[in-house]
C-alpha positions as CSV (number, residue, x, y, z in Angstrom):
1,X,11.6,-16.6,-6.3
2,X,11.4,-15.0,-2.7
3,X,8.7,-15.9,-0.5
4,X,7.2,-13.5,2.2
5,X,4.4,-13.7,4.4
6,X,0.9,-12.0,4.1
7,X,1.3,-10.1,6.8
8,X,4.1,-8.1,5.0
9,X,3.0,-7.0,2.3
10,X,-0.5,-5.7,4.6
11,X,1.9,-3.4,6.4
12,X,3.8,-2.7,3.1
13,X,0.5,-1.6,1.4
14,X,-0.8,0.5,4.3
15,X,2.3,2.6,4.6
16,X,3.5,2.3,0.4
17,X,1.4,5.2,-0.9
18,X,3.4,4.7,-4.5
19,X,1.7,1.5,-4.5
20,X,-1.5,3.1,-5.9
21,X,1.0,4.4,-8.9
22,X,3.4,1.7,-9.0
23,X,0.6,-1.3,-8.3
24,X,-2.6,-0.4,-10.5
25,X,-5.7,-2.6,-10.2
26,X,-6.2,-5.3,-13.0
27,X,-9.7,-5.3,-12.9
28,X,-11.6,-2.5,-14.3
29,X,-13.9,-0.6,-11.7
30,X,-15.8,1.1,-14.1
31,X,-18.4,2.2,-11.0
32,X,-16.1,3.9,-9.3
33,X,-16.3,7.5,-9.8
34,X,-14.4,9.4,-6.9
35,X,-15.2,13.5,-7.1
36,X,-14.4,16.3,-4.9
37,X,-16.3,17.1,-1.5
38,X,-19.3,19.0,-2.8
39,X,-17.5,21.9,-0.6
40,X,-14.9,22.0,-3.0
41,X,-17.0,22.4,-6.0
42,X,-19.2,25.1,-4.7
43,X,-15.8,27.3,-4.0
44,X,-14.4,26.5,-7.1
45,X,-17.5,26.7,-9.7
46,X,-15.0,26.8,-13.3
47,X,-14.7,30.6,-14.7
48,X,-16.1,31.6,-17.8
49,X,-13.2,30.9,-19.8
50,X,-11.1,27.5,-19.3
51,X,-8.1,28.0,-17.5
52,X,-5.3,28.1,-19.9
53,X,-8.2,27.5,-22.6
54,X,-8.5,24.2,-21.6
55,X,-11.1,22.2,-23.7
56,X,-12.7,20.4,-21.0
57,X,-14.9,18.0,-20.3
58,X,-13.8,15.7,-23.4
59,X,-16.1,13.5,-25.5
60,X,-14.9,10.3,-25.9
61,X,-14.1,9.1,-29.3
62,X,-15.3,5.5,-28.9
63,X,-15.5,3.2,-26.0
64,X,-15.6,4.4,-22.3
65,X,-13.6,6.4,-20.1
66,X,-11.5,3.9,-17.8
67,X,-8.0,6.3,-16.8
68,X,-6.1,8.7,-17.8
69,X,-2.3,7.3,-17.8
70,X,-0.4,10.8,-17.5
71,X,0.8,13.4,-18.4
72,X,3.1,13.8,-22.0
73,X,4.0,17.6,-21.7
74,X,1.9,20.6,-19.6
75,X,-1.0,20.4,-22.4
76,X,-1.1,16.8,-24.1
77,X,-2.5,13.5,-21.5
78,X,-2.9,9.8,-22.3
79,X,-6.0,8.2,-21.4
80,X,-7.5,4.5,-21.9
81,X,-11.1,3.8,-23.1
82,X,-12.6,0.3,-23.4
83,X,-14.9,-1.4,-25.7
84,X,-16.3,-5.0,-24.0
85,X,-12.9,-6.6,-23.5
86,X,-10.4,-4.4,-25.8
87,X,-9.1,-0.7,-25.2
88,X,-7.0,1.7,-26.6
89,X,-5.1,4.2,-25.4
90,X,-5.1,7.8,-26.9
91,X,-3.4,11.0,-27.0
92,X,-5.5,13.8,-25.8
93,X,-4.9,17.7,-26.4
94,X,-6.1,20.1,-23.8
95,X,-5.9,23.3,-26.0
96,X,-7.0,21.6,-29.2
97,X,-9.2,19.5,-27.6
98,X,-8.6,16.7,-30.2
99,X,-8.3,13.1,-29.2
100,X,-5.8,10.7,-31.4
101,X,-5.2,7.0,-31.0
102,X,-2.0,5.8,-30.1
103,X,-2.1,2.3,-29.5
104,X,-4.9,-0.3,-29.4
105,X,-5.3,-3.8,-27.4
106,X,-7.9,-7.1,-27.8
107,X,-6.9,-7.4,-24.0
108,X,-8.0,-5.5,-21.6
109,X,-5.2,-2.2,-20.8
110,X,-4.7,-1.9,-16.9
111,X,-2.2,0.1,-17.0
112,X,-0.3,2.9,-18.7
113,X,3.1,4.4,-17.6
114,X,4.9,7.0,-19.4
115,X,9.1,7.1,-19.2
116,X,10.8,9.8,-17.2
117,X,11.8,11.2,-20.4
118,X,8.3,10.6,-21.9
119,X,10.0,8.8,-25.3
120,X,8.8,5.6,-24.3
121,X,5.2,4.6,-23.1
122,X,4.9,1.4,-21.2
123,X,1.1,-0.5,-21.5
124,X,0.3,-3.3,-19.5
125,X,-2.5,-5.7,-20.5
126,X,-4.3,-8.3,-18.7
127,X,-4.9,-11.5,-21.4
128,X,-6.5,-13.6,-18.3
129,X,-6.3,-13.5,-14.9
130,X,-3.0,-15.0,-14.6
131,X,-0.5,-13.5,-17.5
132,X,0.2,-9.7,-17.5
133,X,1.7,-8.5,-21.0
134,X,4.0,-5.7,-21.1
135,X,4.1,-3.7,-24.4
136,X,6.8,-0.6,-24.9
137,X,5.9,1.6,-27.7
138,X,7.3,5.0,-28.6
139,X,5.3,8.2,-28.2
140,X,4.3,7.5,-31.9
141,X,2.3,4.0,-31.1
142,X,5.5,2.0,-32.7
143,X,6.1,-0.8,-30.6
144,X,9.5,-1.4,-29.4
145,X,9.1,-5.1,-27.1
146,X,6.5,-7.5,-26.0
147,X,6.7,-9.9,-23.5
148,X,4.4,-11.7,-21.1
149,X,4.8,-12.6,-17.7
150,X,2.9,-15.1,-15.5
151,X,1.6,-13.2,-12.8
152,X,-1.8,-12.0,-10.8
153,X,-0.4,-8.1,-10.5
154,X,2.6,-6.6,-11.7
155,X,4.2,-3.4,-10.4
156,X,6.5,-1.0,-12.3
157,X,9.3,1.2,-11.5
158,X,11.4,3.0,-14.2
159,X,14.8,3.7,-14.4
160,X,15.4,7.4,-14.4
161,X,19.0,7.1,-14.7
162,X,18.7,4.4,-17.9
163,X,15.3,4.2,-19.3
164,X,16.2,1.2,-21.0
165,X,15.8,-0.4,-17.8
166,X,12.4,-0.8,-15.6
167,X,11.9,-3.0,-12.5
168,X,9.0,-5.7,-12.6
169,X,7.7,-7.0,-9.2
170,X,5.6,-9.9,-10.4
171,X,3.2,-11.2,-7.5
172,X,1.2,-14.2,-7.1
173,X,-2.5,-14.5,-6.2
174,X,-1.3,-15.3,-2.5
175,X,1.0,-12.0,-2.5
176,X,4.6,-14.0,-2.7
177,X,6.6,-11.9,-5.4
178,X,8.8,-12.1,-8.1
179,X,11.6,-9.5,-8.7
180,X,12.3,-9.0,-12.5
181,X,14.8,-6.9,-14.5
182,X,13.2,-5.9,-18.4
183,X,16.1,-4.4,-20.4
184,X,14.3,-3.2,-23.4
185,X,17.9,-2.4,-25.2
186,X,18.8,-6.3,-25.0
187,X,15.1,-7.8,-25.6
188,X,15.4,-9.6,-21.8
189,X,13.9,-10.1,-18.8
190,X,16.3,-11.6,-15.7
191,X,15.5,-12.8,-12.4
192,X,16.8,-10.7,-9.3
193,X,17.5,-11.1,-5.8
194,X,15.9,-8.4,-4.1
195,X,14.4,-8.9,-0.3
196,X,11.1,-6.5,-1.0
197,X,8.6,-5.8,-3.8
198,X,8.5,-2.0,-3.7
199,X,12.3,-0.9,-4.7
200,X,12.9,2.8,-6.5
201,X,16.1,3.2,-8.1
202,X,18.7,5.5,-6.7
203,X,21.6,5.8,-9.4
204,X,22.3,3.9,-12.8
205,X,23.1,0.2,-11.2
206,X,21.8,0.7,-7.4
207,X,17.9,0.5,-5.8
208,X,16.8,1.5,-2.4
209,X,13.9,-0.2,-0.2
210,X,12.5,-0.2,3.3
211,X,13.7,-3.4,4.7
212,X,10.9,-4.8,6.6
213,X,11.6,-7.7,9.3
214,X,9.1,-10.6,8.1
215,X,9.7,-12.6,11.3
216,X,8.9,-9.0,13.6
217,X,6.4,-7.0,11.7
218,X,7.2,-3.3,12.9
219,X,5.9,0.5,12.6
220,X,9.3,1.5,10.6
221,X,12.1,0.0,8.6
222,X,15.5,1.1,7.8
223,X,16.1,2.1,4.2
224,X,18.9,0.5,2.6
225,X,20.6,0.4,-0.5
226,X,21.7,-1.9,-3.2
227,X,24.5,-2.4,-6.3
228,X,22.3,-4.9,-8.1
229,X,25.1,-7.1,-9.1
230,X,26.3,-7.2,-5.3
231,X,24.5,-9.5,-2.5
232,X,25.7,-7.0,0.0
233,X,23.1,-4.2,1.7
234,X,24.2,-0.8,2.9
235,X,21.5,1.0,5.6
236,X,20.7,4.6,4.6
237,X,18.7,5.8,7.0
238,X,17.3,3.8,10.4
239,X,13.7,4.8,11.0
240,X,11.0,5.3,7.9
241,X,7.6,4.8,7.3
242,X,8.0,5.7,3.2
243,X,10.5,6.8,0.7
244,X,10.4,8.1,-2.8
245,X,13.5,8.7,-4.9
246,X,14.2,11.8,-7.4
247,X,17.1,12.7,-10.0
248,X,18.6,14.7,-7.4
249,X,16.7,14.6,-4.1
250,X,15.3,11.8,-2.0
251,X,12.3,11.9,0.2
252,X,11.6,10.0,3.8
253,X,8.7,10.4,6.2
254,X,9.4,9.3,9.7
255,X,7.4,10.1,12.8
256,X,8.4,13.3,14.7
257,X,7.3,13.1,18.3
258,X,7.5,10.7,21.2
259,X,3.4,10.9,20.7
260,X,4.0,10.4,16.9
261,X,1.0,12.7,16.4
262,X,3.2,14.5,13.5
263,X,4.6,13.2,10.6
264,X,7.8,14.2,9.4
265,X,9.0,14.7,5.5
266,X,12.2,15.0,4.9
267,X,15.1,16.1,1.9
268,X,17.9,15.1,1.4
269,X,20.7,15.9,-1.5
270,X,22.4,13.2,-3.1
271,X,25.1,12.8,-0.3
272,X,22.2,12.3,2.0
273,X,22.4,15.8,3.7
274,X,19.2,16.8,4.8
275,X,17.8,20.1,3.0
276,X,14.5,20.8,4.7
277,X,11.8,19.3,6.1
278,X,8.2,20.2,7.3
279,X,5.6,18.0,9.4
280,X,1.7,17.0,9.8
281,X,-0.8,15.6,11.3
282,X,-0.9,12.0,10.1
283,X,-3.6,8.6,10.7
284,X,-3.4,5.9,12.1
285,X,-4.4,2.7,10.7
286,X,-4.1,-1.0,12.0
287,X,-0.9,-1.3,10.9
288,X,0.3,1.6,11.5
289,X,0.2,4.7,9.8
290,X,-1.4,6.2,7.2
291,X,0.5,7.9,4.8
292,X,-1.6,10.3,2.5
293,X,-0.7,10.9,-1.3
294,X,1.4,13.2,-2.8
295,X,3.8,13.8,-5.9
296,X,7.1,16.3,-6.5
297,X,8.2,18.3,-9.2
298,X,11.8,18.5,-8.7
299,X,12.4,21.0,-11.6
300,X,10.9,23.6,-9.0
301,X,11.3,21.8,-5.6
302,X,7.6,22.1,-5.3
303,X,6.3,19.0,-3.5
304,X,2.4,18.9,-2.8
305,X,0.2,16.2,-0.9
306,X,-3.0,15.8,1.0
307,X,-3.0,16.7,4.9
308,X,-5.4,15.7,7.6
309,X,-6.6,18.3,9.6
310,X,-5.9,16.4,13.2
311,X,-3.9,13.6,14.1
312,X,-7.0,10.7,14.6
313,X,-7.6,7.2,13.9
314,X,-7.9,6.7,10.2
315,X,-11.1,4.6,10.2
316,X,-12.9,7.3,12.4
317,X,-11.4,10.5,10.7
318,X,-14.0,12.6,8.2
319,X,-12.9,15.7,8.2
320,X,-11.2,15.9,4.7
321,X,-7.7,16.7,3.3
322,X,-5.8,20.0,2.3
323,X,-4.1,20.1,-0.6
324,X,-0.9,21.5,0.5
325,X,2.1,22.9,-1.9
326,X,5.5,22.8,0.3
327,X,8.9,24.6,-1.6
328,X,11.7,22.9,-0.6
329,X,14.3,25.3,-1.3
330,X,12.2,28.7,0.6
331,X,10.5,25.9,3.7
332,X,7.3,27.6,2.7
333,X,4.1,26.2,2.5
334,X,0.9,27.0,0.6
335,X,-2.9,26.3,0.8
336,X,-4.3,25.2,-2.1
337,X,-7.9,23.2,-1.7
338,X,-9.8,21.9,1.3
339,X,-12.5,19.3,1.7
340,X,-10.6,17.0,-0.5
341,X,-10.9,13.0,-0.2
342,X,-7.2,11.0,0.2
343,X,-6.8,10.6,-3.6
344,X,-3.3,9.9,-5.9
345,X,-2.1,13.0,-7.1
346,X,0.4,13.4,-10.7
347,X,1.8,16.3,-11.2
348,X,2.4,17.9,-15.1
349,X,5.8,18.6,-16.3
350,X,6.1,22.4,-15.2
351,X,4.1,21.8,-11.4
352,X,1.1,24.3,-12.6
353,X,-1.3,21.5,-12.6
354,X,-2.0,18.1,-11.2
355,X,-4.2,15.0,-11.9
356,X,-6.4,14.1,-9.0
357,X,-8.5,10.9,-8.4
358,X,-8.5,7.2,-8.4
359,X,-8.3,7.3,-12.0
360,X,-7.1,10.2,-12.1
361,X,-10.0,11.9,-13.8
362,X,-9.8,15.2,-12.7
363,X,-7.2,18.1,-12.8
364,X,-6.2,20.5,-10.6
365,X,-5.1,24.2,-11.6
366,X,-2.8,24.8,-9.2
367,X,-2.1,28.4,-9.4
368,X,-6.0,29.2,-9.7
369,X,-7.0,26.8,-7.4
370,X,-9.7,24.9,-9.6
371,X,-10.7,21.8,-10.6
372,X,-12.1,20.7,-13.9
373,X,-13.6,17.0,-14.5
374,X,-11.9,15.2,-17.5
375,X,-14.9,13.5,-18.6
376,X,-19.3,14.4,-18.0
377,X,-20.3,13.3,-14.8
């Protein structure tokens, strides 16, 4: 086990927006209801028709409305509902609007994540306080492994390049971590020697992470690399405040002035050359910055987040977000929503639309600019 100081894994949080994907809460805040600035639902009152005949809002077949889990194709969602201390998760059609269960729990679900591939589902349950249970199941409900892991929070992260493998960061109630290897294939979990919680694989056998200096917190970290069967490191890249890894592409944001008043987001291909970049305003927070949330759709090189308007201090700052769209192959960028609140963002499949929200429980036409709730206010 590796042992890191609280102070860490503060700066961590504050800079790791993935953490709101990668970490989700284990306690169910069934009161909190984020929605849209009412700005943003007077411009964007829904047409007469459903965009792409969407059958929205839902009615919930039982239970009640806790998250949706994401996206299985452009049209189909998963979403989790709970009754007392059970839940279930279910398939949900947006042109049918039919509902259909996939998989049912006696513990509470906290969280649902679905394979790059989206063959595979991964459901995470809470039994008590201190055990997280890890279920696999295939897009039919059948369940493929179960195994249960002593823990306060547990964090996923897929392999994309062998979906037989998913890294487990298994923390403790006082934030020191475990770093876990589940290979579904061979029915095991192993022990691994990795420095920091919040790893995203890079190839087959190798992971990337910001390699923060426990004895010296700092504003940025250099982002090294990994073979996982080596003890040896290998730096990337010297100066970043956040990282997410693609098939194809990776993603940094470092600071681009001496006033580092601008964020900047930068692509690179896989031999690390730099593609394109754009920059924004960005917050600051006690620890440093604040980075807002965003997603990628490598498919079309479409890469949206939420921009501040002005640089500001993060605690003082109430003017809202854009939702911006930013095409990494033409460096254009696109407008699509104001007034929004710093919320996490999912893209579908094909980039048209995106879930919005803390639970993400509301989605965004992209191309018409509109936002529908998933379920009756």
């Amino acid at each position: 086990m590796q042992h890191n100081k609280v102070i860490k894994f503060i700066v961590q949080i504050s800079f790791l927006l993935v953490f709101a994907s990668f970490f989700s809460a284990c306690t169910h805040e069934k009161d909190a209801k984020p929605n849209p600035s009412e700005d943003v639902e007077k411009q964007n009152d829904p047409p007469s028709k459903p965009v792409h005949a969407w059958k929205l809002p839902i009615e919930i077949p039982e239970g009640e409305f806790y998250k949706i889990g994401g996206w299985l194709t452009d049209h189909e969602l998963l979403y989790i509902t709970n009754i007392e201390q059970s839940s279930s998760v279910y398939f949900y059609d947006l042109l049918t609007g039919k509902s259909e269960l996939l998989y049912g729990s006696e513990a509470p679900i906290v969280n649902v994540q679905i394979s790059p591939s989206k063959k595979n589902i991964l459901i995470q349950t809470s039994p008590s306080t201190y055990e997280g249970q890890v279920i696999i199941v295939t897009s039919d409900g059948s369940e493929i492994i179960k195994k249960s892991i002593p823990s306060y929070e547990l964090g996923f992260e897929w392999n994309q390049f062998n979906e037989s493998q998913i890294l487990i960061s298994s923390f403790n109630e006082d934030w020191t971590f475990q770093m876990l290897l589940l290979d579904i294939e061979l029915n095991k979990i192993s022990d691994l020697s990795i420095p920091q919680p919040f790893v995203k694989w890079i190839n087959k056998e190798e992971v990337a992470f910001l390699n923060w200096d426990e004895t010296s917190p700092a504003l940025f970290a250099p982002l090294v690399r990994k073979h996982l069967g080596t003890d040896g490191e290998e730096e990337i890249l010297a100066e970043v405040l956040q990282f997410s890894n693609y098939q194809n592409i990776l993603m940094a944001v470092s600071v681009k002035d001496k006033e580092k008043l601008q964020a900047t987001y930068t692509f690179y291909d896989k031999e690390k050359t730099p593609l394109n970049s754009f920059s924004i305003p960005h917050l600051s927070i006690f620890s440093g910055w604040l980075i807002p949330f965003y997603d990628f759709n490598e498919s079309t090189g479409k890469f949206i987040t939420l921009k501040p308007l002005k640089s500001a201090e993060a605690d003082a700052y109430s003017e809202g977000f854009e939702l911006i769209s930013y095409d990494i192959h033409k460096d254009k960028s696109n407008l699509i929503l104001q007034g929004l609140k710093n919320e996490p963002l999912l893209l579908s499949p094909s980039g048209e639309a995106a879930l919005y929200g803390n639970r993400y429980e509301q989605i965004i036409d992209l191309t018409k600019k509109v936002i529908y709730q998933f379920v009756k206010k």
